[in-house]
TIPA-492057 format. One record per residue (C-alpha): y, x negated, z negated; residue in one letter. Coordinates in pm, 1 decimal. Layout:
! residues N
SEPA          y          x          z   res
SEPA          Y          X          Z     a
...
! end
This chain:
! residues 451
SEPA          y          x          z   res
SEPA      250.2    -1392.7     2484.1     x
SEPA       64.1    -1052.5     2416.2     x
SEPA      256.7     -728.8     2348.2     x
SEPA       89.5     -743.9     2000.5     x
SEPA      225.0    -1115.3     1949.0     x
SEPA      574.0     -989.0     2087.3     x
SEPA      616.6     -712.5     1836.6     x
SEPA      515.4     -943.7     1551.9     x
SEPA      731.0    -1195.2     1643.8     x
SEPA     1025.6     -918.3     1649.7     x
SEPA      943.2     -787.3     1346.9     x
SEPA      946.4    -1095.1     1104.5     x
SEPA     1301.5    -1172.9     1269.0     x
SEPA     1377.2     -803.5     1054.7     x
SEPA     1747.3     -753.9     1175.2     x
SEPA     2037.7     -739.7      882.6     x
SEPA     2175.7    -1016.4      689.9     x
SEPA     1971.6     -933.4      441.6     x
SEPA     1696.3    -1053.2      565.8     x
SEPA     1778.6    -1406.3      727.1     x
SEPA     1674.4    -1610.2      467.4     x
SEPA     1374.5    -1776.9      561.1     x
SEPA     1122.4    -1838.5      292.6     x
SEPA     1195.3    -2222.3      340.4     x
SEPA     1499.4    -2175.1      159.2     x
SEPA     1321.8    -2141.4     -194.0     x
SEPA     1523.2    -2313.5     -474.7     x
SEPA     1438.9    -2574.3     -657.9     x
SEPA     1357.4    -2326.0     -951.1     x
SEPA     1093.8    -2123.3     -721.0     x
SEPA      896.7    -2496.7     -692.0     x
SEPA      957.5    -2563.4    -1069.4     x
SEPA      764.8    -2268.3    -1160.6     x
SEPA      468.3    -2268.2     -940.5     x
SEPA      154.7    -2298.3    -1177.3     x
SEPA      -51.3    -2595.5    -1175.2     x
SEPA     -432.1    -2615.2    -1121.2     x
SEPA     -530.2    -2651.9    -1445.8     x
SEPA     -275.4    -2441.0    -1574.1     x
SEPA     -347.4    -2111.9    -1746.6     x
SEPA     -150.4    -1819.3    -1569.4     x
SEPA       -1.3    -1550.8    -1809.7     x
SEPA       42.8    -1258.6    -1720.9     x
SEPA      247.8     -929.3    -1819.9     x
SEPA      187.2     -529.2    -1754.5     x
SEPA      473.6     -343.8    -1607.1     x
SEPA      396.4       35.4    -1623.6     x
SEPA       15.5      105.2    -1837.4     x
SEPA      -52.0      435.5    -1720.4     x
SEPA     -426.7      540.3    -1515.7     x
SEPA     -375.5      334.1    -1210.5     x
SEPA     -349.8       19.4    -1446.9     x
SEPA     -583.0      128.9    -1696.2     x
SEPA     -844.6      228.6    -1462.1     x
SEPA     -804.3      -23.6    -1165.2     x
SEPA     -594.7     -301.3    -1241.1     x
SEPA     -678.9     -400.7    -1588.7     x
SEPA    -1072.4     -391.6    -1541.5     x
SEPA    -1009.4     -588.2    -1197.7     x
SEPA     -803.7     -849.2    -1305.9     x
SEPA    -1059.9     -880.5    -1658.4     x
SEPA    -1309.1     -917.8    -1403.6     x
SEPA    -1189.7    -1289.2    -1290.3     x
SEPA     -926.2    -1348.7    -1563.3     x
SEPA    -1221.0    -1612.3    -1726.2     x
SEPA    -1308.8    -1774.1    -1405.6     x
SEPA     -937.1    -1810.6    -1280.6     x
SEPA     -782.9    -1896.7    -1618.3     x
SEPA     -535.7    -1575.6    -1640.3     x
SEPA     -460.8    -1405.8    -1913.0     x
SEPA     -260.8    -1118.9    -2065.6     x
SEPA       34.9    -1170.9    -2285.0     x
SEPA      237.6     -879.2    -2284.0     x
SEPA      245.9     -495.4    -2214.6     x
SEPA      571.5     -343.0    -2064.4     x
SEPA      626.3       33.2    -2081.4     x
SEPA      935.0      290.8    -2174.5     x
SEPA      712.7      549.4    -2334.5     x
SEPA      637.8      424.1    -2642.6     x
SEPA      289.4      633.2    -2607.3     x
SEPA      167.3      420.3    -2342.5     x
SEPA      328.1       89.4    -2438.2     x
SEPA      108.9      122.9    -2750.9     x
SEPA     -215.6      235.2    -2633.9     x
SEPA     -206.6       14.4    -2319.7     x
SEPA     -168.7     -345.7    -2581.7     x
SEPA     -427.6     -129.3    -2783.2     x
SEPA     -670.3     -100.2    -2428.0     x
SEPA     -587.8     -463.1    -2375.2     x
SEPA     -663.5     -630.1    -2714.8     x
SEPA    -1012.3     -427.4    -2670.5     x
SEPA    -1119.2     -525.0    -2374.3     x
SEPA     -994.2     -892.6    -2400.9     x
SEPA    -1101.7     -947.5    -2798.2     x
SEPA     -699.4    -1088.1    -2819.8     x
SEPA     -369.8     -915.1    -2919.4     x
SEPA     -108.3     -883.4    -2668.5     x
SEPA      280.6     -813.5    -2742.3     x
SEPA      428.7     -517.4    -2631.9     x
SEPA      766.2     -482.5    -2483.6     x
SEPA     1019.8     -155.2    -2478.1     x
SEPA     1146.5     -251.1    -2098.7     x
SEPA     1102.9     -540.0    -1846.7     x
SEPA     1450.3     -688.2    -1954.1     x
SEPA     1253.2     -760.5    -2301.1     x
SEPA      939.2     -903.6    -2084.9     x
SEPA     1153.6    -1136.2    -1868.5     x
SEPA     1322.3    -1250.5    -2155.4     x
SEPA      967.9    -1409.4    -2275.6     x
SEPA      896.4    -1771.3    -2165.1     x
SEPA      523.3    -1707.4    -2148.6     x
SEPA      526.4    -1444.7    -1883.1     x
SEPA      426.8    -1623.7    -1526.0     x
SEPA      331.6    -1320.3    -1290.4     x
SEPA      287.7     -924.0    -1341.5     x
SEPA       81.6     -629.5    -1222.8     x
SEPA      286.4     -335.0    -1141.3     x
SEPA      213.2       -8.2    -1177.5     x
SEPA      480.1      243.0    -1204.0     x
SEPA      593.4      550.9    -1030.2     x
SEPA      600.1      542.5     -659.0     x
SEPA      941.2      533.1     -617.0     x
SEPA      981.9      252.5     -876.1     x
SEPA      761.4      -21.5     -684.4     x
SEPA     1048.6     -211.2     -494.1     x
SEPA     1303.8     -212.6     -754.5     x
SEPA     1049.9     -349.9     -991.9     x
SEPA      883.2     -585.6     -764.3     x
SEPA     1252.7     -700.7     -682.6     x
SEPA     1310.5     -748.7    -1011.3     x
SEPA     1032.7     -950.6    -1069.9     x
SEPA     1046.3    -1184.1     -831.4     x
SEPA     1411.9    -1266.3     -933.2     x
SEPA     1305.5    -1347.0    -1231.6     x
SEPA     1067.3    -1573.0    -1103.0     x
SEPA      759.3    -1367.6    -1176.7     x
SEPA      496.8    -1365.1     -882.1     x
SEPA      392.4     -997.1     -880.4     x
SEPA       53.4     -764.8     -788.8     x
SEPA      227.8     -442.6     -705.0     x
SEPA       72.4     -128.2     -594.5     x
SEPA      126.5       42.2     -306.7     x
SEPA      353.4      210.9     -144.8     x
SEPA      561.7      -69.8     -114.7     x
SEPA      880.6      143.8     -105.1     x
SEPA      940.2      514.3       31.7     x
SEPA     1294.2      437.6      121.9     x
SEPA     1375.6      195.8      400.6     x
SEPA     1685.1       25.4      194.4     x
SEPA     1440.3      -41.5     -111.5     x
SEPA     1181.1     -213.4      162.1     x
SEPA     1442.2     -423.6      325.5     x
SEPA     1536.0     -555.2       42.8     x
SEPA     1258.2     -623.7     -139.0     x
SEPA     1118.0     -764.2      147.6     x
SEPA     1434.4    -1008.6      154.7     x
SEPA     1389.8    -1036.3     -246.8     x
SEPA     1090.9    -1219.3     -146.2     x
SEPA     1158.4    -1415.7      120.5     x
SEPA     1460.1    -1580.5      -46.5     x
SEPA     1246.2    -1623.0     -354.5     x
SEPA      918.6    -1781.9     -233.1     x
SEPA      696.5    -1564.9     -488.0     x
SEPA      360.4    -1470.7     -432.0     x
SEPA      364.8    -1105.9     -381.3     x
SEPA        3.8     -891.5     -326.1     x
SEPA       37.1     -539.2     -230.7     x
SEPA     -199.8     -301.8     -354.1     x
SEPA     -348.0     -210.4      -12.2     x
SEPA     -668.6     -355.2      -92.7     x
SEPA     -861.0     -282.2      248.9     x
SEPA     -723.4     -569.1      328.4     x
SEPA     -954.6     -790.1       73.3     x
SEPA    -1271.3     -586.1      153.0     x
SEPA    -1524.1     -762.4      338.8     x
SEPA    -1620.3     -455.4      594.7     x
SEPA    -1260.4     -391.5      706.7     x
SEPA    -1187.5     -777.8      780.6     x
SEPA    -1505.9     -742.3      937.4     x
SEPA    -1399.0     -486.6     1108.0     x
SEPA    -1041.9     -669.1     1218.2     x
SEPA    -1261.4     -930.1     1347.4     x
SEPA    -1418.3     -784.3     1604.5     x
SEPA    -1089.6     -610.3     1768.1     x
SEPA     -949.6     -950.3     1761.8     x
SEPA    -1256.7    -1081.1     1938.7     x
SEPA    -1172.5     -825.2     2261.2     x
SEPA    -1504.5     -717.6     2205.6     x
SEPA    -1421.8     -332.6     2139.4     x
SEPA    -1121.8     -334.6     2451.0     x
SEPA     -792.2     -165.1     2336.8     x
SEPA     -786.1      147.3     2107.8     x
SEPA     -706.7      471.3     2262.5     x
SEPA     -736.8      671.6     1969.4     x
SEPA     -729.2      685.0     1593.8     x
SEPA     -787.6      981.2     1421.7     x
SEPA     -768.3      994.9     1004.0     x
SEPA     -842.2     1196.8      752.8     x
SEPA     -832.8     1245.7      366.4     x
SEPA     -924.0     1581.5      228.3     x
SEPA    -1015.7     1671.2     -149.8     x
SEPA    -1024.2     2023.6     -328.2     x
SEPA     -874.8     1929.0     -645.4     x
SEPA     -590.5     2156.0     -802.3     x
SEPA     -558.8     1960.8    -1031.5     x
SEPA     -514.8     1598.4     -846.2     x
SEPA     -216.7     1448.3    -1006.5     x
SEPA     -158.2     1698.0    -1226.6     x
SEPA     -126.0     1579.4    -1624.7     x
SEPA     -154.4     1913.5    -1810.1     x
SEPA     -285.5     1752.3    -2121.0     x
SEPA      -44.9     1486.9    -2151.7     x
SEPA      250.8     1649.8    -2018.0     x
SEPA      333.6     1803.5    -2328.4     x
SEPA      316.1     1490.2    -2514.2     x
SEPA      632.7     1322.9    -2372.8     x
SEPA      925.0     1406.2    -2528.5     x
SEPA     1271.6     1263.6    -2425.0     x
SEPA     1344.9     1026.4    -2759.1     x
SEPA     1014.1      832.9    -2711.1     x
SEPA     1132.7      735.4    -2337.2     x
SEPA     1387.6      584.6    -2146.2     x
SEPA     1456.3      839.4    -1914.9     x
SEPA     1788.8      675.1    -1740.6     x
SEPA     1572.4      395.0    -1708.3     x
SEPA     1306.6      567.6    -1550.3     x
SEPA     1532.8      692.0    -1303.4     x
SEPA     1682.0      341.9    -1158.3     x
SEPA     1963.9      397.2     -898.0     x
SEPA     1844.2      692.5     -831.0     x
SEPA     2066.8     1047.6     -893.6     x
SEPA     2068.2     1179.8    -1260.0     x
SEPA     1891.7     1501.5    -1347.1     x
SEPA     1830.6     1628.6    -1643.8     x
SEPA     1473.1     1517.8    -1847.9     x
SEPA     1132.1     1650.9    -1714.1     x
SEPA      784.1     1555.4    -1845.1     x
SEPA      649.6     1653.4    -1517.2     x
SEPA      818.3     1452.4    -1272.2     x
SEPA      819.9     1122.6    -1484.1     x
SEPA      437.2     1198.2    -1533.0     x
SEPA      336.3     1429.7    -1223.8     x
SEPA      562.2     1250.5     -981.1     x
SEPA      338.8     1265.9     -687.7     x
SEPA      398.7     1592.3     -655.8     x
SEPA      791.8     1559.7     -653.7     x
SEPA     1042.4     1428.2     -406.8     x
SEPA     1205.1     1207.4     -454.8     x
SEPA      986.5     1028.8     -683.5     x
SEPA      675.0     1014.6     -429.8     x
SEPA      612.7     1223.8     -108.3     x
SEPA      282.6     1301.4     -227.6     x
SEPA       39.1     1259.5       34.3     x
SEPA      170.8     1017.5      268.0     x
SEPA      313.2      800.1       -0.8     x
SEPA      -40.2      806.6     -227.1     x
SEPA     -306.1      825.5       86.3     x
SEPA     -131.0      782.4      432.4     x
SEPA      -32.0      425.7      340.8     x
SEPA     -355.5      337.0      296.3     x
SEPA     -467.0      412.7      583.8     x
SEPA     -217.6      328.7      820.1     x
SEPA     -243.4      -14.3      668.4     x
SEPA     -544.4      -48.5      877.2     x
SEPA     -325.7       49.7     1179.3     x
SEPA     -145.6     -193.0     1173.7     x
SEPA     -355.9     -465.3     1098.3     x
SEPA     -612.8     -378.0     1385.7     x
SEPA     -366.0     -352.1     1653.6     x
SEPA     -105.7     -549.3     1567.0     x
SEPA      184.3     -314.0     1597.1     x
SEPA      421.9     -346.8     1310.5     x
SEPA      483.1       25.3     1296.8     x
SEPA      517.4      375.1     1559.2     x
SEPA      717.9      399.6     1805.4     x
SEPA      728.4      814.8     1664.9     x
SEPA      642.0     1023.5     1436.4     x
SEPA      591.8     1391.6     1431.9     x
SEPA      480.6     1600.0     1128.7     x
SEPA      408.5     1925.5     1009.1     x
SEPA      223.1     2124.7      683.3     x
SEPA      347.0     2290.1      354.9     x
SEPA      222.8     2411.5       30.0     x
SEPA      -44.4     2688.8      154.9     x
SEPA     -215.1     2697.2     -179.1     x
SEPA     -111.1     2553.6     -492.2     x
SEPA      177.9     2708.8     -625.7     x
SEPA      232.3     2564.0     -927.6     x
SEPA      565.1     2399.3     -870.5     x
SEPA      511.5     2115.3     -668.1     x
SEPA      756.2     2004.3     -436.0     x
SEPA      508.8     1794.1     -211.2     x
SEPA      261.3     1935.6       50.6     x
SEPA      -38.7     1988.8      -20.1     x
SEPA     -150.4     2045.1      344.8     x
SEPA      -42.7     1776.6      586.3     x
SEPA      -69.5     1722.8     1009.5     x
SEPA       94.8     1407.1     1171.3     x
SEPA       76.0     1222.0     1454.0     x
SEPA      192.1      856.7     1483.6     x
SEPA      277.7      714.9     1876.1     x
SEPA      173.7      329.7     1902.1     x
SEPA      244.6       95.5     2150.1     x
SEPA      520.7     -171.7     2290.9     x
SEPA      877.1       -6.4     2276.5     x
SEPA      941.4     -153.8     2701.4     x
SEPA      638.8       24.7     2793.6     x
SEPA      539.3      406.7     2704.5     x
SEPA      221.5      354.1     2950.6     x
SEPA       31.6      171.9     2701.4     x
SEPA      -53.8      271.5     2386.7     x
SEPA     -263.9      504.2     2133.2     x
SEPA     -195.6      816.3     1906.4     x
SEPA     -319.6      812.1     1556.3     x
SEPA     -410.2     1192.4     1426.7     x
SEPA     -359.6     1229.7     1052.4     x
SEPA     -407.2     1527.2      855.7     x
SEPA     -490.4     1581.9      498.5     x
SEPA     -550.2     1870.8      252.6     x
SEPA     -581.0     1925.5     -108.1     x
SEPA     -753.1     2245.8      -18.3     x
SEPA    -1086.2     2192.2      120.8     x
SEPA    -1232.9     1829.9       99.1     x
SEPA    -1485.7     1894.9      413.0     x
SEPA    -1474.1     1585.6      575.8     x
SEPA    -1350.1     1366.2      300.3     x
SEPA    -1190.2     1059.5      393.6     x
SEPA    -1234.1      939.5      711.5     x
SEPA    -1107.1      647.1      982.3     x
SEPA    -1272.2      635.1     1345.9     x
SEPA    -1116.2      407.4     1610.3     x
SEPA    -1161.6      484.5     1951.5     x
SEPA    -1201.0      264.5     2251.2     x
SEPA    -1306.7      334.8     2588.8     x
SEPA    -1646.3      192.9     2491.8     x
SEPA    -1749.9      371.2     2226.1     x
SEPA    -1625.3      422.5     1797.8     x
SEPA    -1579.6      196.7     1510.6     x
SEPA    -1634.2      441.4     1212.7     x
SEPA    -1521.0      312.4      926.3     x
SEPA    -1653.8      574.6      682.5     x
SEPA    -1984.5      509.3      766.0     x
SEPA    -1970.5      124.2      850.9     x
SEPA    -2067.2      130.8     1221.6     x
SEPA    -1972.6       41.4     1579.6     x
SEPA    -2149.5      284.4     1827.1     x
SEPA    -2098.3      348.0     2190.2     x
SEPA    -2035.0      705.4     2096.8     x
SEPA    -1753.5      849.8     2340.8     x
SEPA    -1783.5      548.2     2562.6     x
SEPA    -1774.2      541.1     2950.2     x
SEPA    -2124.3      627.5     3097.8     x
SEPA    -2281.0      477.5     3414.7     x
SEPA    -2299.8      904.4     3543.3     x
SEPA    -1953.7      904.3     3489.3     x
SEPA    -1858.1      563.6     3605.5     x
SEPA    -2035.6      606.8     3926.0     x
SEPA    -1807.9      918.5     4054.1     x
SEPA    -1505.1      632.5     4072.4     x
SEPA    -1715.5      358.7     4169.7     x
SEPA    -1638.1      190.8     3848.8     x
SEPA    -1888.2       25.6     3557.9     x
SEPA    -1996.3      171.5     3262.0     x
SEPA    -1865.1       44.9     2955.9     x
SEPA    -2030.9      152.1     2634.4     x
SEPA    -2053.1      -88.8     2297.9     x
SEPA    -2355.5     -239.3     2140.1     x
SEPA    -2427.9      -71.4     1831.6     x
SEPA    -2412.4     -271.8     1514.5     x
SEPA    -2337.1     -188.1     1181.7     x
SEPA    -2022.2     -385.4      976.4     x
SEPA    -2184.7     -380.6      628.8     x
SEPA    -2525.2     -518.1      693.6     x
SEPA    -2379.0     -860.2      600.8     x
SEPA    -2089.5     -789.4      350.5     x
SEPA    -2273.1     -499.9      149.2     x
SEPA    -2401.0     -724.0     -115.8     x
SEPA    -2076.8     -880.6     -164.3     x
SEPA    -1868.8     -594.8     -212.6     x
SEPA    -2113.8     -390.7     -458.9     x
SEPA    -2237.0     -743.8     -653.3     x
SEPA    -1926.4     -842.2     -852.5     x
SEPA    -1876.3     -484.5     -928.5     x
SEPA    -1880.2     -464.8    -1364.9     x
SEPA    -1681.6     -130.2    -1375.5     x
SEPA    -1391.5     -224.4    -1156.9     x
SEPA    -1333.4      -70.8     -831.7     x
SEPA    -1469.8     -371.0     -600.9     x
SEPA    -1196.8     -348.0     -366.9     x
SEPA     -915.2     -345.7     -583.0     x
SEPA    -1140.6     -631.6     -767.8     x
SEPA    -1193.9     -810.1     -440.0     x
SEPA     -778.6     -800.9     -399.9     x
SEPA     -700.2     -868.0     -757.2     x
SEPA     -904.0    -1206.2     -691.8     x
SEPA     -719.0    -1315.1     -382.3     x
SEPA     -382.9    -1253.8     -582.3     x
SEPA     -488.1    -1459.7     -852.1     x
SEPA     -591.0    -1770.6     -579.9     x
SEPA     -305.0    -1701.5     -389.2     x
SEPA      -68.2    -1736.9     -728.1     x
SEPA     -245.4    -2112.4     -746.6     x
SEPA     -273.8    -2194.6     -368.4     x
SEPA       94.9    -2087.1     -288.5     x
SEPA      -83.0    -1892.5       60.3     x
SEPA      -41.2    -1558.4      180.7     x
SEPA     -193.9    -1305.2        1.9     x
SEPA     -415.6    -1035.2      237.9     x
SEPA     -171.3     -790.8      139.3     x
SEPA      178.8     -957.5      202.0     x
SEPA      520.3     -821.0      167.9     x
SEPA      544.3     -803.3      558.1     x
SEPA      209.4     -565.7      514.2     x
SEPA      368.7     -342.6      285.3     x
SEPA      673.4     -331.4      456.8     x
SEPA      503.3     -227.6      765.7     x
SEPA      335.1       24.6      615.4     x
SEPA      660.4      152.7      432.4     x
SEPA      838.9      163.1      767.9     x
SEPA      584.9      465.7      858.7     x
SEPA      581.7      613.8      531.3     x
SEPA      966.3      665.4      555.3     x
SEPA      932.4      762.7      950.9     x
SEPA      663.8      986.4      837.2     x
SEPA      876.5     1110.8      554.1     x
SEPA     1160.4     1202.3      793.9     x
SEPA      917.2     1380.1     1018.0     x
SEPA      846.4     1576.1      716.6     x
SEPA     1186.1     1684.9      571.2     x
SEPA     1352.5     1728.0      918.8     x
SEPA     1093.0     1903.0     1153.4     x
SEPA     1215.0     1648.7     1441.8     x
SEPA     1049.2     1313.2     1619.3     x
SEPA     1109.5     1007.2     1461.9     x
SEPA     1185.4      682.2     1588.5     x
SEPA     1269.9      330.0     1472.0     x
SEPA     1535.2       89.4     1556.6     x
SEPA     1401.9     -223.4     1549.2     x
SEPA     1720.8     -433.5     1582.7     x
SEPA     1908.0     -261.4     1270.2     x
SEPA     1569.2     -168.3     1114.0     x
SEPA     1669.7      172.8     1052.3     x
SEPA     1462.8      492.1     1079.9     x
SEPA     1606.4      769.9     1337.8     x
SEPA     1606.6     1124.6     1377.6     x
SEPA     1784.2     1269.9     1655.4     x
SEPA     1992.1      900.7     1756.1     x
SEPA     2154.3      901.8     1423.9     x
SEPA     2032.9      687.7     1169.9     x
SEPA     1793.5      854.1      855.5     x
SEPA     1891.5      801.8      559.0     x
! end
C-alpha cells in the first residue's frame, strides 16, 4: 500500500463516535426516498442571493429539461430576496414557484426532493445537515464548514443518512483538471515537489454590498435565525450581507478562494490534508471595516505524518490589492510544470542532461503537451450563460441524485478541504504552526487542541 493509499484509508476511518456510522447503515426511509428513473426531481432554493442567482440557478436551468428537475420552492429569511429570487425563478423557468419564510416551512412541503444551498459561509454545514436529515439530497457550496465541529458532523450527517451530497468545488467536474488528475495518477509527471498558488484581484469593492446594504432592515429578516448556534450580537446589515469580510461568519480569503484551490491539492496527491500550516498578512489597504485580510501568505507542509523526508510545500498568497498575476496553480515535479492557468505540461524547471551529468545521473524533463486540446470544446460548448464549471458540476449532481454514486465533489472532498481551511484559519488568528491530529480529528496549535 502507497503512502497516498495509507492516508486515505486513515482518513475515511475519521476518529470520534460521531463518525462510525458507515454509510451502509442507511434506514429504510433513506431507500424509500431515492428518486426513480423516470421520476421528476423537485427541487428547493435555500439562500437566493448572487452566488445562486448568478451560478446556481442558470446551471441547474441549463440541464433541468434534459434531467427532469425542476424548481418548486424558494427559501430565504429576508423577505427581499425570498421574493425576487421566486420572481428570478418564475422568469427564467415560464412557471411559478412557492416561496418559503425559513427551511422549517420548506421541509415541511412533500414536494421538495433535493436543494441547492447557498447561504453565508458559515451557514453551509448546519444547513447541509439539516437537509440531509430531512431527507433532502443537497448541492451545497463551498466551504464545506470553517469550523472543524460543523465538518465532523456534517460529514457524519451524511454518512448515517446515505444522501447525495455535491460540494461546490467544481474543479472537480471540469474536464482539464480531471485531465490533469489523470496524468499524476499515471506516474507520468513523478512526485510533486512544489505547489505554488495564487489569487490576486484589485477590487475594493469585492464583497462589498454598498447598494443593498441599506436595504435590510431588521423586521424584514430573521436575524436569530441567521445566526444559528452561533453567539448573539446585536443586528448588522453588513455582516449578514458583507460576511466575507467578517469573522466569524467567513475568513474571507481562505474560506472564499483558498478552498478552491487546495481542493486540487488534495485530489492530485492524495493527501487528505497538511501536516502544517503557517500563515501570515493583514489589512494593508482597505480600511473600511473589515475584519478579514485582505493580504494573505501561507504555506501548507504535505506529506505522510511517519515520514518528514518526503513530501512538498504548497506557497499560497493572495491580495485584494494588486491583481498582477491573477489566479494561478503550477505543480512542480522534478521533470518539469503542470500549469494549470494556462492548460499545459512543460519540462520547464526539470532536471537537464548538463546538470544530470555532474552526478552521473539521467536527465529527466517532461514531454510537453497541452491538457485542453481535447476537453476545450466540451467545457466552452454547453456554456448558455452559466459558468461551465459550475454547469459541468451542477450536471453530475443531478446524475448522481438518480444513480445513487459519488458525486466529484463528495462530503469527504469538502471535508478535506475544510480540515485546511480551519488549520489555515488557526495559522491566521494565532501567529503559530498548525498541525492536525488525525486520531481525534482535531486541529492543534501549540499541542493543545484549537478550538
Amino acid at each position: 500500500m502507497n503512502v497516498q493509499d495509507k492516508n486515505r484509508r486513515e482518513f475515511l476511518k475519521v476518529g470520534g463516535a460521531a463518525l462510525t456510522v458507515a454509510a451502509a447503515s442507511w434506514s429504510a426511509t433513506s431507500y424509500a426516498s431515492i428518486v426513480g428513473a423516470n421520476d421528476r426531481v423537485k427541487v428547493g432554493v435555500v439562500g437566493c442571493g448572487d452566488r445562486m442567482k448568478q451560478a446556481l440557478i442558470p446551471s441547474f436551468q441549463q440541464h433541468a429539461k434534459a434531467m427532469n428537475f425542476e424548481f418548486v420552492a424558494v427559501s430565504d429569511i429576508w423577505n427581499r430576496r425570498r421574493d425576487e429570487g421566486a420572481a428570478f425563478i418564475q422568469q427564467m423557468t415560464g412557471t411559478p414557484i412557492a416561496s418559503v419564510r425559513n427551511n422549517d416551512e420548506l421541509y415541511a412541503r412533500k414536494d421538495v426532493d433535493a436543494v441547492l444551498i447557498a447561504t453565508a459561509d458559515f451557514q453551509h454545514a448546519q444547513h447541509g445537515i439539516e437537509a440531509v436529515k430531512a431527507g433532502r439530497d443537497a448541492y451545497v457550496e463551498k466551504p464545506t464548514a470553517h469550523k472543524m465541529e460543523d465538518a465532523r458532523n456534517f460529514l457524519a450527517a451524511v454518512k448515517h443518512t446515505g444522501k447525495i451530497v455535491q460540494v461546490g468545488t467544481q474543479r472537480r467536474s471540469t474536464p482539464s483538471y480531471q485531465k490533469a488528475y489523470e496524468y499524476i495518477k499515471s506516474g507520468k509527471f513523478g512526485d510533486i515537489v512544489m505547489v505554488e498558488m495564487t489569487w490576486n484581484v484589485n477590487q475594493p469593492g469585492r464583497w462589498r454590498r454598498p447598494d443593498v446594504v441599506p436595504l435590510l432592515k431588521e423586521e424584514d429578516t430573521d436575524w436569530k435565525r441567521y445566526l444559528l448556534n452561533y453567539p448573539y450580537e446585536p443586528f448588522d446589515a453588513r455582516k449578514y450581507l458583507e460576511f466575507r469580510l467578517f469573522w466569524p461568519y467567513s475568513s474571507g480569503i481562505p474560506d472564499q478562494w483558498l478552498v478552491h484551490q487546495i481542493d486540487t491539492v488534495h485530489w492530485f496527491s492524495g493527501y487528505p490534508h497538511p501536516r502544517s500550516v503557517v500563515a501570515n498578512g493583514g489589512n494593508y489597504l482597505w480600511h473600511d471595516g473589515r475584519k478579514n485580510w485582505d493580504t494573505m501568505t501561507a504555506v501548507f507542509d504535505y506529506g505522510p505524518e511517519d515520514d518528514l523526508t518526503k513530501g512538498f510545500q504548497v506557497q499560497y498568497s493572495s491580495r485584494f490589492t494588486n491583481s498582477a498575476g491573477g489566479v494561478k496553480e503550477l505543480y512542480y515535479s522534478n521533470g518539469g510544470m503542470l500549469d494549470m492557468d494556462k492548460q499545459r505540461v512543460t519540462p520547464e524547471g526539470g532536471l537537464t542532461a548538463r546538470s544530470a551529468a555532474e552526478m552521473k545521473m539521467q536527465a529527466n524533463l517532461l514531454e510537453s503537451f497541452s491538457l485542453s486540446d481535447d476537453v476545450q470544446k466540451a467545457e466552452t460548448s454547453a456554456n448558455t450563460g452559466a459558468d461551465p464549471q459550475t454547469s459541468a458540476n451542477m450536471l453530475n449532481w443531478m446524475e448522481c441524485v438518480r444513480s445513487r454514486k459519488t458525486p466529484n465533489a463528495s462530503i469527504e472532498a469538502g471535508y478535506s478541504h475544510s480540515v485546511a481551511l480551519c488549520m489555515n484559519i488557526a495559522a491566521i488568528q494565532t501567529g503559530q504552526k498548525v498541525t492536525f491530529n488525525d486520531k481525534t480529528q482535531q486541529v492543534m496549535v501549540g499541542g493543545k487542541v484549537y478550538a
